[in-house]
C-alpha positions as CSV (number, residue, x, y, z in Angstrom):
1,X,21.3,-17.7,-11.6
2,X,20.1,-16.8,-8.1
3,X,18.9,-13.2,-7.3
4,X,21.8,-10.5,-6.6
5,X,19.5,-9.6,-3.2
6,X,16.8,-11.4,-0.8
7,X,13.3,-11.1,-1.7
8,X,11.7,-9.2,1.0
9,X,8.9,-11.7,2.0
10,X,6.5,-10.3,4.3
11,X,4.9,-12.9,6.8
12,X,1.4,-13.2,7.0
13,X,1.4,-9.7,6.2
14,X,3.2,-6.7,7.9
15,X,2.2,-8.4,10.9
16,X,4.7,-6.6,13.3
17,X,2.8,-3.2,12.9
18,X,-1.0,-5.1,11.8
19,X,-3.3,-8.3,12.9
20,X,-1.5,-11.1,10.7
21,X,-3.7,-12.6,7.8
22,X,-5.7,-9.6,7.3
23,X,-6.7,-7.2,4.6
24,X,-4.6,-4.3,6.5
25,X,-1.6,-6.8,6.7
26,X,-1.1,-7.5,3.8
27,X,-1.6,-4.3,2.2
28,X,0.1,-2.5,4.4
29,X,2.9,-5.0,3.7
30,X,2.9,-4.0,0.1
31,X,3.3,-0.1,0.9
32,X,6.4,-1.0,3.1
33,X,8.4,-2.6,0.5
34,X,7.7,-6.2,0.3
35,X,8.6,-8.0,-2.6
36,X,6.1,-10.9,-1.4
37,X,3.3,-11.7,0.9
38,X,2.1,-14.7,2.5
39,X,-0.6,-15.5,3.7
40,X,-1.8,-18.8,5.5
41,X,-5.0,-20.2,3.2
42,X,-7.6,-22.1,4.3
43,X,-11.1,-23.2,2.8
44,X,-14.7,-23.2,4.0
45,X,-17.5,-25.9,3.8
46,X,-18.5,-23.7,0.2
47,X,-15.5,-23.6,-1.1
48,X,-14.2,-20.1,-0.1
49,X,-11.0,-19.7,0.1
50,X,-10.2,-17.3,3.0
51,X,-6.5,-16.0,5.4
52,X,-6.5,-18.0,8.9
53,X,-3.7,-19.9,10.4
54,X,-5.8,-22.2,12.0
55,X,-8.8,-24.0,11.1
56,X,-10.1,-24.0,14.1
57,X,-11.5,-20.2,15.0
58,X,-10.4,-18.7,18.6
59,X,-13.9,-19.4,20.9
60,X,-15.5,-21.4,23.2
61,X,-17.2,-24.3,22.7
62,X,-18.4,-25.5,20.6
63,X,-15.2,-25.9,18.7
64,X,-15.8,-23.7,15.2
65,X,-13.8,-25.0,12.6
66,X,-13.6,-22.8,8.9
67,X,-13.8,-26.0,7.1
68,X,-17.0,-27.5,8.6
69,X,-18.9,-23.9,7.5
70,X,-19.8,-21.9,4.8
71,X,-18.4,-18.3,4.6
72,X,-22.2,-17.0,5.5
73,X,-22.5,-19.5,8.6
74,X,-19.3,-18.0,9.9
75,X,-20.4,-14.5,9.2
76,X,-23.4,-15.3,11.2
77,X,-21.0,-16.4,14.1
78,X,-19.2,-13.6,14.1
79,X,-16.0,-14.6,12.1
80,X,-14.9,-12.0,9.2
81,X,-12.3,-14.0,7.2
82,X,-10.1,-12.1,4.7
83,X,-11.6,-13.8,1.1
84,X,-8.1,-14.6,-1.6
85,X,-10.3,-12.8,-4.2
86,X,-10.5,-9.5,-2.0
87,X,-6.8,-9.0,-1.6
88,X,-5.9,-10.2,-4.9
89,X,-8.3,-7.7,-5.8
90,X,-6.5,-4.6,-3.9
91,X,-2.6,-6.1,-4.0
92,X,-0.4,-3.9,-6.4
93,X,0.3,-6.5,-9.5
94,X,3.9,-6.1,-8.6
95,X,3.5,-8.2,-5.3
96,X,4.1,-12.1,-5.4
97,X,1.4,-13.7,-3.5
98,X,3.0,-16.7,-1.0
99,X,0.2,-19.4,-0.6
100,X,0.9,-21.5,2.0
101,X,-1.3,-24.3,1.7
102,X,-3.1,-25.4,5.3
103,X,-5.3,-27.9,3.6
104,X,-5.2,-30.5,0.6
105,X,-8.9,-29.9,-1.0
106,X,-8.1,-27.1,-2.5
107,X,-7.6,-27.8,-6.0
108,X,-10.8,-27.0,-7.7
109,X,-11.8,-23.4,-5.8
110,X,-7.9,-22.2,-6.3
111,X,-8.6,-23.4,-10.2
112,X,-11.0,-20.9,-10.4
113,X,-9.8,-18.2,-8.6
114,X,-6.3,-18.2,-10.7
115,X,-8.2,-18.8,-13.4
116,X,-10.6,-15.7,-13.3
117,X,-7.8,-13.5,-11.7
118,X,-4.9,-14.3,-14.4
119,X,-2.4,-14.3,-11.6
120,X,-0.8,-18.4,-11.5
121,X,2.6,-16.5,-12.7
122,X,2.3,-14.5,-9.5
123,X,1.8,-17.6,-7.5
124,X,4.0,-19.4,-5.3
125,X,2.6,-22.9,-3.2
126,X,4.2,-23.5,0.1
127,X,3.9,-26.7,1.8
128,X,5.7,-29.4,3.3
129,X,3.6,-32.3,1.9
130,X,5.5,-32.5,-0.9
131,X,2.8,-35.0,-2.6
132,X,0.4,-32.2,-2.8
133,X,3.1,-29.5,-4.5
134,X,3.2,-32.4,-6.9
135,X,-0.1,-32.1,-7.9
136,X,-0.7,-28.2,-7.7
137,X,2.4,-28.5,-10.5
138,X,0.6,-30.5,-12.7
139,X,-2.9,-28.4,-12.1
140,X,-1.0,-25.4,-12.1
141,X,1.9,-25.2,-14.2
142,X,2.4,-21.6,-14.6
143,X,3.1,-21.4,-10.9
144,X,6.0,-22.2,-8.8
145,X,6.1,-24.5,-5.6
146,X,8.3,-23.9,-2.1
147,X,9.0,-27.0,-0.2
148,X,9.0,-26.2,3.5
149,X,11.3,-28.3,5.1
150,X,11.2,-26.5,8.4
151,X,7.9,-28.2,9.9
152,X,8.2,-31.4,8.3
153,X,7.2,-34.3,10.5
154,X,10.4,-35.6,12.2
155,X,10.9,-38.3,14.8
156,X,14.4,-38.6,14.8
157,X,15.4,-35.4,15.4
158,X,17.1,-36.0,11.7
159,X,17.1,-32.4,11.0
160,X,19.5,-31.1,13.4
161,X,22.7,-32.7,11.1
162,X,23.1,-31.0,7.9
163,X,22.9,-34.9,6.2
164,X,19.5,-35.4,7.8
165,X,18.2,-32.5,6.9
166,X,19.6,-32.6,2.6
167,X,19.0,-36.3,3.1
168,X,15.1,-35.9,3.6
169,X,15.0,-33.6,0.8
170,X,16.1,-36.0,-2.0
171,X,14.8,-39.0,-0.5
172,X,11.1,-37.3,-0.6
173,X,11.9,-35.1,-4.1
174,X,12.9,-38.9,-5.9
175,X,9.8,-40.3,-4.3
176,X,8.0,-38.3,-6.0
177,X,8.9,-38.7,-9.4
178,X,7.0,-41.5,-10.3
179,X,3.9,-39.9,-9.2
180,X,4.3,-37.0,-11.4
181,X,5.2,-39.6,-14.5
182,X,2.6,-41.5,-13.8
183,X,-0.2,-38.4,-14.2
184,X,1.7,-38.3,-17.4
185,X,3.0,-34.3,-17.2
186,X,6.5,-33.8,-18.7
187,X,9.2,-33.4,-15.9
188,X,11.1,-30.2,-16.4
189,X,12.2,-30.4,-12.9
190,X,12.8,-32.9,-10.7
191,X,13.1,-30.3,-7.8
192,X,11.1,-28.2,-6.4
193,X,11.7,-24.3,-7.5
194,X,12.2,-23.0,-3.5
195,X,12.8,-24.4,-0.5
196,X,11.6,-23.0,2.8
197,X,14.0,-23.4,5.2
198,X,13.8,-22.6,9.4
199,X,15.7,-20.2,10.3
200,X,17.9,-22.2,12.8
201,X,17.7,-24.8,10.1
202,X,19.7,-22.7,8.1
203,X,23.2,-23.0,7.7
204,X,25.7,-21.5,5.2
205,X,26.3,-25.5,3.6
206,X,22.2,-25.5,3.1
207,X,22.5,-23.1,1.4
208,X,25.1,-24.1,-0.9
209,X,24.1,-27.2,-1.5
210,X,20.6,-26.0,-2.2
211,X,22.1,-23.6,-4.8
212,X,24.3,-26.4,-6.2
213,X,21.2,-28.2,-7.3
214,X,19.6,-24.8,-8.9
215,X,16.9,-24.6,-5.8
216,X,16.5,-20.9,-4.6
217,X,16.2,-21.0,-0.4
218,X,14.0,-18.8,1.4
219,X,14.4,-18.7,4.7
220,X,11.7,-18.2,8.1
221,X,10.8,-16.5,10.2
222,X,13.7,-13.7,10.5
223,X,13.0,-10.5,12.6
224,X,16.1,-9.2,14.4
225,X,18.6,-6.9,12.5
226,X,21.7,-9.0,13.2
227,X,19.7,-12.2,11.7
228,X,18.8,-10.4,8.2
229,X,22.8,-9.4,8.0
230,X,23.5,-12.5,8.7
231,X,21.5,-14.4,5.9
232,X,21.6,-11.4,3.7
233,X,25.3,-12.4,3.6
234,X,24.5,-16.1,3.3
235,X,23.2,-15.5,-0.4
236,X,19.5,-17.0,0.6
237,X,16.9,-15.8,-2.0
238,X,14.1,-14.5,-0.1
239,X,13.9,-13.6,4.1
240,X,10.3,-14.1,5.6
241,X,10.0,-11.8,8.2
242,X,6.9,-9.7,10.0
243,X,9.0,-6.5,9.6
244,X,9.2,-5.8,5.9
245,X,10.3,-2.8,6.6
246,X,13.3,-2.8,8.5
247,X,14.2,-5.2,6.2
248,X,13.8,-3.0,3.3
249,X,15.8,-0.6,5.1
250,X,19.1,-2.7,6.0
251,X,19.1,-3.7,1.9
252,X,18.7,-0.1,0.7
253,X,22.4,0.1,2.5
254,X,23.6,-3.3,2.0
């Protein structure tokens, strides 16, 4: 059964009213309502997972890139990253936590970050290298996965027809099947839990035909009033949006 309202899914953070990917973000993201946060992860040389868009830092040269250095080297450069540990640390348990995965060597430092935290029920991967949500279900089972079909890779401009875009979804969720039978894990799902869809990707047949195969659609990245109506009414599950707030406004009277 899909939820009676959108989750309210705050983007990066609160990041309307704060610095995106940031302690304050994401907290204050929480105190305005959100039901979820993401956040954009990324890894460093040592294995520290840390909140950046981009792996290469804002500078001049030389080019500084998180995942050539260790946390301490960056420090020393004058780079503070958010850490994963510190806003798990200070995020009300209520909050899902929205991982959008910006790199695929990840496995073993998110392992032990779940691990010691208790949170993979909290957890949510986003990516749209469907291969890798394969694998983080099998080392993660307790989590759920979100395939974003809004930045796939697409040379053919395939995604502007409804077909094209419901088309890639299958042919890349049946290709990966025998991947996830070969590491030998039992298939509950063939599908992924959520897909992440664009927000001018998004049309009222998506998300019908996305319900029809019991996947929950979020969509991104909504900020005007008259958009959030307007997929409020569609019936998606969750609305991505950098103003949590207004958001959580227009469903109090919805």
């Amino acid at each position: 059964m899909m939820s009676s309202r959108p989750l309210i899914i705050a983007h990066r953070g609160a990041s309307q009213d704060a610095q995106e990917n940031t302690v304050e973000s994401i907290l204050l993201a929480a105190v305005q309502g959100a039901d979820m946060v993401e956040m954009d992860l990324r890894i460093t040389k040592d294995q520290i997972l840390v909140l950046n868009h981009n792996d290469r830092l804002k500078t001049f040269r030389p080019t500084i890139k998180i995942s050539q250095y260790t946390y301490d080297e960056l420090v020393a450069k004058g780079f503070t990253l958010p850490k994963l540990t510190e806003i798990i640390d200070q995020l009300p348990p209520r909050v899902l936590i929205n991982l959008d995965l910006k790199d695929t060597t990840m496995d073993l430092a998110l392992a032990r970050v779940l691990s010691h935290k208790r949170i993979e029920q909290r957890i949510i991967f986003d990516s749209n290298n469907l291969g890798l949500l394969n694998r983080y279900s099998i080392h993660f089972p307790n989590s759920l996965q979100s395939y974003s079909t809004g930045t796939t890779y697409n040379p053919f401009n395939i995604l502007n027809t409804f077909l094209g875009r419901v088309g890639l979804f299958l042919l890349t969720s049946l290709l990966s099947y025998p991947a996830r039978f070969l590491a030998k894990r039992r298939v509950n799902r063939l599908l992924p839990e959520y897909v992440s869809l664009h927000a001018r990707f998004c049309l009222p047949q998506d998300v019908e035909f996305y319900h029809s195969l019991g996947v929950k659609v979020f969509v991104f990245v909504v900020n005007k009033e008259e958009n959030m109506r307007k997929f409020i009414a569609m019936k998606v599950d969750g609305i991505k949006t950098d103003n949590p707030i207004l958001l959580a406004s227009i469903l109090k009277t919805t």
